[in-house]
N, C-alpha and C positions, 0 to 999 in steps of 0.2 A: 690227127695226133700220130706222131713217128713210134715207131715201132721200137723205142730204146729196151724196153725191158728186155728183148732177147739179146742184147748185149751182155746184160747182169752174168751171166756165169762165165762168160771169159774177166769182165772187169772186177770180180768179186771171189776171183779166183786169188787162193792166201790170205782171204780179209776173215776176219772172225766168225763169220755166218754158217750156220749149216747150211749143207748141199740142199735137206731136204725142204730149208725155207729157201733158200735161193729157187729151187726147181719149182716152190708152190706160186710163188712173186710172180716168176715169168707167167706160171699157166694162168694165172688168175690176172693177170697183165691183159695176156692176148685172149682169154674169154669176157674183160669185160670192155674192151676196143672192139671184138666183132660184132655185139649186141649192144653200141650205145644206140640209148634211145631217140638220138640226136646231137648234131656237132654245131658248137658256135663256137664264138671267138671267145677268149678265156684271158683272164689277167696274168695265171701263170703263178703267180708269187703272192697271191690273196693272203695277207694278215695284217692286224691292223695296227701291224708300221707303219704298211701302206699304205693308210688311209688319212686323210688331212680334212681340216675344215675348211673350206674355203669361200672366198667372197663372189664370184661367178655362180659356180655352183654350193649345193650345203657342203657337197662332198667331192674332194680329189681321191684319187687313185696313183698312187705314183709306182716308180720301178715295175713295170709290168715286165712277163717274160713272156709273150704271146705265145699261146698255141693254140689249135683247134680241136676241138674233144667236147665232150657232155658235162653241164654245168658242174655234177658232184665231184668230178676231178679235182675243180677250182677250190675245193671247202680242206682238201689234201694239208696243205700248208697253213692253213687256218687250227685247224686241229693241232697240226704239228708244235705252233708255238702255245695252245691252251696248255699239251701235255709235256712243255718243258718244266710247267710249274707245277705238274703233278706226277709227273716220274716216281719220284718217290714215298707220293702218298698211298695210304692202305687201298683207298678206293678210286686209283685212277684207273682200272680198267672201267667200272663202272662209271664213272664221273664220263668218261667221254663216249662209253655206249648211249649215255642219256644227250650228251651234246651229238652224236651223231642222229639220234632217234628227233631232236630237236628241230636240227635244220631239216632234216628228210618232209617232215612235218609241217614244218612251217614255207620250205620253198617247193613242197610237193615230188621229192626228191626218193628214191628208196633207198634206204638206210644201207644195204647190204653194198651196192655201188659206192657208196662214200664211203664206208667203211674198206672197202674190198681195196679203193683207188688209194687212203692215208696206208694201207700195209704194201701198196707195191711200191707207190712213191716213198714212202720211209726207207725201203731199201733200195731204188734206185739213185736219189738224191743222199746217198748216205749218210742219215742223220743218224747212225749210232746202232749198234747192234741192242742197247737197251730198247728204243724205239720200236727197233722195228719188231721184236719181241713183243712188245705192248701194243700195238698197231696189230699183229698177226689176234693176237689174244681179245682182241676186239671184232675184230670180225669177226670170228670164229662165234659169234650170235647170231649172224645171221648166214 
């Protein structure tokens, strides 16, 4: 996996963001790239837009954006479309500590990694400075 987050503070330079969530993105970026537990191949754009039924297999995968990284990276963009429809409810940080505790759980995954990976990707792939705010406020559990 490229090393994009240390780009973030020249490309997020005049964008809405605090300095001091920018500066925490990258560090939590590049500590959790140099202790993944392991690298495969990644879909990149996992949500389930992406996903079809199909006659070959039960299940397609479409639009991939390949990269190599640790599977929790992949759950990034998955989260990110659950917490378009709960932005604004009372308990979406909660709602998606339980869907992060979920997957970690169920794919044997640790929570703090996927949480850690939806708050750098929130503000790498700039989904909104609400986001990434809700993203930071979620991790910050584990």
């Amino acid at each position: 996996m490229a090393s994009w987050w240390d780009d973030l503070p020249r490309v997020m330079a005049g964008a809405p963001y605090e300095g001091r969530i920018v500066d925490e993105a990258v560090a939590r970026g590049r500590k959790l790239a140099a202790s993944q537990p392991r690298s495969v191949l990644l879909h990149g754009d996992f949500h389930p837009g992406n996903v079809l039924a199909a006659q070959r297999e039960p299940w397609l995968f479409i639009d991939p954006k390949p990269v190599i990284g640790e599977p929790a990276y992949d759950l990034a963009q998955l989260l990110y479309n659950r917490a378009r429809f709960l932005i604004r409810s009372e308990g979406a940080i909660t709602a998606l500590r339980q869907q992060v505790e979920f997957f970690a759980a169920d794919l044997g995954l640790d929570p703090a990694r996927i949480a850690g990976w939806a708050f750098v990707k929130a503000l790498g792939w700039q989904f909104g400075p609400e986001f990434v705010t809700l993203f930071h406020e979620v991790a910050q559990a584990w």
